[in-house]
C-alpha positions as CSV (number, residue, x, y, z in Angstrom):
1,X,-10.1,25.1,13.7
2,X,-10.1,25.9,17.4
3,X,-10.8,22.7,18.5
4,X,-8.6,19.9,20.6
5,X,-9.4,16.7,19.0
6,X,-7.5,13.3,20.2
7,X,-6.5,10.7,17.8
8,X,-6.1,7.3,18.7
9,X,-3.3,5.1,17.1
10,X,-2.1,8.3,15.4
11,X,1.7,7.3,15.7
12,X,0.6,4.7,12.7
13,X,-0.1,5.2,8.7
14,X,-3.6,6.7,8.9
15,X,-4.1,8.2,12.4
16,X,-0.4,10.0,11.6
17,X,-1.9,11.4,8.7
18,X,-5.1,12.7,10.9
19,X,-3.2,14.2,13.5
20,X,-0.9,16.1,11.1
21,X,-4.2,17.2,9.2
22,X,-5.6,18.0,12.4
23,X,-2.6,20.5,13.5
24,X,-2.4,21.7,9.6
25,X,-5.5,23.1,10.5
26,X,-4.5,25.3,13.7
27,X,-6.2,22.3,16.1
28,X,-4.7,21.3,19.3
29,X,-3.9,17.3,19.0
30,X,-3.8,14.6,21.4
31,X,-2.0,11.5,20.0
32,X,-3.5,8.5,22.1
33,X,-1.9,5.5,21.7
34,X,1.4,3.3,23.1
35,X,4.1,5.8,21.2
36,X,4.0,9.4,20.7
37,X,2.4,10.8,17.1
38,X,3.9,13.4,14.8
39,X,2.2,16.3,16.1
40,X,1.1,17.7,19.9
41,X,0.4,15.8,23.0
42,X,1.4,12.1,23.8
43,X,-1.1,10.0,26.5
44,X,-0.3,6.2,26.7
45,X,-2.8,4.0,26.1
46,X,-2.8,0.4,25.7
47,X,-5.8,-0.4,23.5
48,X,-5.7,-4.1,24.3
49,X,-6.7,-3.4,27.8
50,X,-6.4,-0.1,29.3
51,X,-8.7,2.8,29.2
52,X,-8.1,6.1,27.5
53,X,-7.4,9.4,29.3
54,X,-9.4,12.1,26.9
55,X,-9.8,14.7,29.5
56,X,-10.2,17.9,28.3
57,X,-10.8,17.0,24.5
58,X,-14.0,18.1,22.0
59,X,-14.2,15.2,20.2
60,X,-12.4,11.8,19.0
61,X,-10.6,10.5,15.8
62,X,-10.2,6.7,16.6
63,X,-7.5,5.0,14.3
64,X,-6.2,2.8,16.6
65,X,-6.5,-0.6,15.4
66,X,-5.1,-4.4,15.4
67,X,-4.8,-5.3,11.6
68,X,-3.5,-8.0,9.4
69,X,-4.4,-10.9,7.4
70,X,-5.6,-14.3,9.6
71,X,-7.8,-16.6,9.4
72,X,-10.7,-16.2,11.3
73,X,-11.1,-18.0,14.8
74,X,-7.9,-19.1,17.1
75,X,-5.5,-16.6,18.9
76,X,-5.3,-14.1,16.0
77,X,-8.5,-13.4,16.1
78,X,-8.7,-12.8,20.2
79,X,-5.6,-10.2,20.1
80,X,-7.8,-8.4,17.3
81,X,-10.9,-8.4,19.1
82,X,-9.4,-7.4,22.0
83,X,-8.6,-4.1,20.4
84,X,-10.7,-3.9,17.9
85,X,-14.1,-4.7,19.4
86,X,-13.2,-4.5,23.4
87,X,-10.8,-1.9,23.0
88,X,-13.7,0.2,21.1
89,X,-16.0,0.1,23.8
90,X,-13.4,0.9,26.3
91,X,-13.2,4.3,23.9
92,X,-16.9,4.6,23.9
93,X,-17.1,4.9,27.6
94,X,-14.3,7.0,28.3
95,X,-15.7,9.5,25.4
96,X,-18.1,10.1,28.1
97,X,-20.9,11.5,25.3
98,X,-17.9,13.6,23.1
99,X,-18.2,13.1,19.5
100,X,-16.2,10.3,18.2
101,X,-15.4,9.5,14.5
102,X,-14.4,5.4,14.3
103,X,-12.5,5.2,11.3
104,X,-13.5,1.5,9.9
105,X,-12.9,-0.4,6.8
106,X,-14.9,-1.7,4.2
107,X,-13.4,-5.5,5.0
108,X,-16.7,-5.4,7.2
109,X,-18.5,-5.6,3.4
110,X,-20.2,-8.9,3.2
111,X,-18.0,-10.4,0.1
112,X,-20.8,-12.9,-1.1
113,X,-22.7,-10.1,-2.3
114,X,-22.3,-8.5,-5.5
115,X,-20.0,-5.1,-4.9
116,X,-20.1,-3.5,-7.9
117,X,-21.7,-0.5,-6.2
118,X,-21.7,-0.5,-2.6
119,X,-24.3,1.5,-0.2
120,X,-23.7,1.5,3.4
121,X,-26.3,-0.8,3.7
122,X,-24.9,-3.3,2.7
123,X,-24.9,-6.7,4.3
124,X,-21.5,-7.3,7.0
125,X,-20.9,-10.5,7.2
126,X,-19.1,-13.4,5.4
127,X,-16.0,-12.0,6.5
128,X,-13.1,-13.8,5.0
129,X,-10.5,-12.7,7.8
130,X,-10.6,-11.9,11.3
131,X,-9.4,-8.3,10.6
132,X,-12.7,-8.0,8.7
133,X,-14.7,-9.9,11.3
134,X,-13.5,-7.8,14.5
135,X,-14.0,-4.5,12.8
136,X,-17.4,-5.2,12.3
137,X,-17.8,-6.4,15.6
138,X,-16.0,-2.7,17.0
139,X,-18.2,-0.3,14.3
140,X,-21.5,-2.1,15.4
141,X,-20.8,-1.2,19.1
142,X,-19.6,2.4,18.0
143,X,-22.7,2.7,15.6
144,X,-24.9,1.5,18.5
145,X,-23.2,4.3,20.7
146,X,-23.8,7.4,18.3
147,X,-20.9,7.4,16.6
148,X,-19.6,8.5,13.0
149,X,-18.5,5.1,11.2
150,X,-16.3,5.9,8.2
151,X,-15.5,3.0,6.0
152,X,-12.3,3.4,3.1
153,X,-10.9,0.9,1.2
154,X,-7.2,-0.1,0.0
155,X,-5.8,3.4,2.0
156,X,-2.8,4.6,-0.1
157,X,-0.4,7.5,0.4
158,X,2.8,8.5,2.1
159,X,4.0,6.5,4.8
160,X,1.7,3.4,4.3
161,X,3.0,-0.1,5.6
162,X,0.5,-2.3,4.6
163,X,-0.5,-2.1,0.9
164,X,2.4,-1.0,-0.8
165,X,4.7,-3.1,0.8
166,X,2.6,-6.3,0.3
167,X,2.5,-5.5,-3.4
168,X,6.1,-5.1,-4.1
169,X,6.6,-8.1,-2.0
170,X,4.4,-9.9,-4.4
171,X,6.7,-9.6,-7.6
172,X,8.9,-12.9,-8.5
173,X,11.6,-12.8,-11.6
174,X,9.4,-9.7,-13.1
175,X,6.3,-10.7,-13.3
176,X,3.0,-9.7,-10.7
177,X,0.7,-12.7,-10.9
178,X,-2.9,-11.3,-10.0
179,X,-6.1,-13.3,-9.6
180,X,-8.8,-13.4,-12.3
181,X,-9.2,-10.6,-15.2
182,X,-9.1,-7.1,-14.5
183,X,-11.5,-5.6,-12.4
184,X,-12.8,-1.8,-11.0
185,X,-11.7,-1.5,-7.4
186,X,-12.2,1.9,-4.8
187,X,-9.5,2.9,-3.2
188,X,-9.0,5.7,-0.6
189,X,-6.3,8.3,-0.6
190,X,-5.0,8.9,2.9
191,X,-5.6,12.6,2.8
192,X,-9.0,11.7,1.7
193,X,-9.7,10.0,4.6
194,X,-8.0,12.5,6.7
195,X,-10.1,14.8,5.5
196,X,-12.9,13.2,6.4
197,X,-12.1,12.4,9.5
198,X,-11.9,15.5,10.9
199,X,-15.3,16.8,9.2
200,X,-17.1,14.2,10.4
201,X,-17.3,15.4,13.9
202,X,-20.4,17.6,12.7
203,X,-22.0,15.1,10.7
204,X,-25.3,12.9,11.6
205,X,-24.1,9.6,13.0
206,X,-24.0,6.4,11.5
207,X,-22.0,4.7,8.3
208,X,-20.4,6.5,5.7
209,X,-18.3,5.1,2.9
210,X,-14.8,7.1,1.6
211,X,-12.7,6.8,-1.3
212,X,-11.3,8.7,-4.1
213,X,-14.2,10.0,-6.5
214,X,-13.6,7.6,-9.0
215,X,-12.6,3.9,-8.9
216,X,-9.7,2.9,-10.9
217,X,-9.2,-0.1,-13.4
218,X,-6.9,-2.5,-11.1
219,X,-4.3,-3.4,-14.0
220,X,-3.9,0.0,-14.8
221,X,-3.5,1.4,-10.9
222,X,-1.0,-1.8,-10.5
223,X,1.2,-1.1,-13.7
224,X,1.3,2.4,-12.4
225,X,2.3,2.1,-9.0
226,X,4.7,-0.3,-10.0
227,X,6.7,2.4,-12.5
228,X,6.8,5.4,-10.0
229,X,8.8,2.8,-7.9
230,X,10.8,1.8,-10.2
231,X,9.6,-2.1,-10.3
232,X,9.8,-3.5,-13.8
233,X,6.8,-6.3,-14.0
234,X,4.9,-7.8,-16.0
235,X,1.0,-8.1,-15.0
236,X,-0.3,-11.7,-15.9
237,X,-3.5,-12.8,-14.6
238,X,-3.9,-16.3,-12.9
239,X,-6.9,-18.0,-13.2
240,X,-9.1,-17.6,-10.5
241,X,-9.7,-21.4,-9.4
242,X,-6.3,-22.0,-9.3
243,X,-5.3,-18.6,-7.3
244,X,-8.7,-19.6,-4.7
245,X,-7.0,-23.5,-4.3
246,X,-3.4,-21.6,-3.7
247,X,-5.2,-19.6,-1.0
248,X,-6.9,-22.7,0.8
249,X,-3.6,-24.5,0.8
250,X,-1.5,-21.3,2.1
251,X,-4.1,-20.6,4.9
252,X,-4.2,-24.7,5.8
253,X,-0.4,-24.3,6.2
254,X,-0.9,-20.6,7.9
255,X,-3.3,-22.7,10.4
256,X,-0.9,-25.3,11.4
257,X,2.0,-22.3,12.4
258,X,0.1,-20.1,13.6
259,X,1.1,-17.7,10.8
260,X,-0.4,-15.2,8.3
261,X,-1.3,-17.2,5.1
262,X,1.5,-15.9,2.4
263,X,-1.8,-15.8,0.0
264,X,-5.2,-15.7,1.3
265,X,-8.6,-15.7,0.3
266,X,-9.4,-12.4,1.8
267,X,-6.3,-11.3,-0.5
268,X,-7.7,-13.1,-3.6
269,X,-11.4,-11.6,-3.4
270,X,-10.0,-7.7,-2.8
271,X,-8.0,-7.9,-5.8
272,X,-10.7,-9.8,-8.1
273,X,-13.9,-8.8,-7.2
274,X,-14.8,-5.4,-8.3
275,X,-15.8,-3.6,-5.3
276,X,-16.8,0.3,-5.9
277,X,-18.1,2.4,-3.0
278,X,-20.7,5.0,-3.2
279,X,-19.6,8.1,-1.6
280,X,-22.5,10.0,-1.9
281,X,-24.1,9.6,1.7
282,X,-20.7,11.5,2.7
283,X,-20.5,13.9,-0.4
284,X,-24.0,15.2,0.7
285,X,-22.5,16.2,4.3
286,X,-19.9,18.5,1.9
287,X,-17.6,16.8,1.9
288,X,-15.2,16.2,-1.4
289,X,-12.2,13.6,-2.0
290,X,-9.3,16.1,-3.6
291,X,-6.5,13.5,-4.0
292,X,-6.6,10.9,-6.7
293,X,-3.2,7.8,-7.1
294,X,-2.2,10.2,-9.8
295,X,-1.4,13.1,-7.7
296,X,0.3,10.4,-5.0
297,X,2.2,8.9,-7.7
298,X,3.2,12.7,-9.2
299,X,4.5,13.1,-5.6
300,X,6.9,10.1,-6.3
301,X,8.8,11.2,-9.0
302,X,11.8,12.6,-9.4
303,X,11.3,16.4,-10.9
304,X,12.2,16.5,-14.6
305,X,15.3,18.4,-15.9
């Protein structure tokens, strides 16, 4: 790969891991964003107001976004839009016609539908969250404008500091409370995505889902992340009512400080709902998800002997 390719937000979890991919694979990278990625050339740019400079570049990986857990409506949700939606379009015109790959999530999955095997056309809306709501809002206008939409779920891998962290963080005198009965849930290895990412440049546009080849059984992928760090818990499963009316109360309280809810319903639906995403629209453009939680968790452990 010949190509110079600029990656937005690539100093954070998934656009590190793109830029690094990128570079692996003899590209010359552009990290865009307010600090400097891993790999190549560092241009500042604010993606709550400014415009990006992507002179010179062959096409665009954009990661940069505004993420978290609020409530929809009130001041969380304008500093999301802001670079998730207005931010986006700003990127759209400064492309100036380049390819662009927006990677996007599948929070923009309406969640009043069943998901036991999501297609991308799937209804978005419903959104439980404003992170879920903005993004929809930012892959419509990059849909609209010819762009490659990629939507992964529940990204996993080295240097993540969203999911892990809030999972460990969940634990309380040994025991991992999680809503309803086990379910199967997609996620999305960070290579994966990676992967994708940089494929996707010479794919048709429009919507395509990404996540491991197979979905894993949610008690089992817990227990197991849980041991390869070391966290002795015991899984017990709350009844769903009563984890949905803990939600309601934590986001009432979240409302009235202007906080992220310690539990939400956004939260309570990702981990008891199955949601399982078809990957074949993406599989058909040849491309093939390598890394499975097994191989991340292998990665973890110490070597025997």
């Amino acid at each position: 790969m010949s190509a110079r390719i600029a990656v937005t937000g690539a100093s954070g979890f998934c656009g590190g891991q793109v830029a690094r991919a990128a570079a692996a694979a003899g590209a010359s990278v552009v990290c865009v964003g307010r600090r400097p990625g891993p790999v190549g050339e560092h241009r500042f740019w604010d993606a709550a107001r400014g415009v990006p400079d992507l002179a010179g570049v062959d096409f665009v990986v954009h990661c940069a976004a505004a993420v978290g857990d609020p409530a929809p409506g009130g001041r969380a949700e304008a500093v999301m839009r802001a670079v998730n939606e207005a931010g986006t379009a700003r990127l759209l015109r400064a492309a100036g016609g380049r390819p662009v790959v927006w990677v996007s999530s599948a929070s923009v999955y309406d969640p009043r539908c069943s998901r036991e095997r999501v297609s991308e056309e799937h209804p978005r809306a419903g959104h439980l969250n404003a992170y879920g709501r903005t993004k929809a809002a930012g892959e419509a206008l990059a849909l609209a404008g010819g762009a490659v939409v990629l939507r992964p779920r529940a990204v996993y891998g080295p240097g993540d500091t969203q999911l892990l962290p809030r999972l460990l963080s969940r634990v309380r005198a040994g025991t991992l409370l999680l809503p309803g009965p086990d379910v199967r849930l997609s996620l999305t290895a960070v290579e994966n995505l990676a992967d994708a990412a940089l494929a996707a440049a010479g794919w048709p546009p429009g919507a395509y889902n990404v996540a491991d080849a197979e979905p894993y059984g949610r008690d089992a992928a817990i227990g197991a992340v849980l041991r390869a760090h070391g966290v002795r818990a015991r899984i017990r499963h709350l009844p769903l009512p009563v984890a949905l009316a803990a939600a309601r109360a934590a986001e009432s309280v979240a409302r009235l400080t202007g906080s992220e809810p310690l539990l939400s319903r956004y939260a309570v639906d990702q981990l008891s709902r199955p949601v399982v995403l078809d990957v074949s629209r993406a599989r058909s453009r040849g491309w093939n998800p390598r890394r499975t939680l097994e191989d991340h968790l292998s990665s973890l452990r110490p070597p025997s002997g």
